[in-house]
C-alpha positions, -999 to 999 in steps of 0.1 A, spaced: 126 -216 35 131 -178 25 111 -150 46 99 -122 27 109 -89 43 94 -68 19 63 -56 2 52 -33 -24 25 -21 -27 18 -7 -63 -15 15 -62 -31 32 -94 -55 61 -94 -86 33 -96 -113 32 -77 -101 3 -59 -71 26 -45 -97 38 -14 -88 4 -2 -48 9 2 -47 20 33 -65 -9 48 -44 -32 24 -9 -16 40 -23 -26 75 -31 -56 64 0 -62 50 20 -52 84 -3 -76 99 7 -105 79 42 -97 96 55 -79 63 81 -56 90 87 -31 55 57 -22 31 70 4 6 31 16 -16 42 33 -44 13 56 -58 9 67 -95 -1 104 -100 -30 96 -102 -33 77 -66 -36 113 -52 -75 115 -75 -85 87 -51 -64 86 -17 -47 114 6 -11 102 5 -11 107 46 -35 79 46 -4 58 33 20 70 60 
């Protein structure tokens, strides 16, 4: 069976995008041990990119 080591995590300046940081912990929790979130410029309208550290 192959293990996933990685996620991305593609976020877009939507509305939605308030709920990233909660969807990279979540993520972690799954046992994801490297989540890479890639923001579009726009990301930074919706989220503070520290929230994503």
């Amino acid at each position: 069976m192959t293990r996933h080591t990685t996620a991305y995590l593609l976020i877009s300046g939507a509305a939605t995008a308030a709920r990233a940081p909660d969807i990279l912990r979540g993520l972690v929790a799954l046992g994801f041990p490297t989540v890479i979130a890639i923001p579009t410029p726009n990301t930074a309208r919706v989220v503070a990119f520290n929230d994503l550290a």
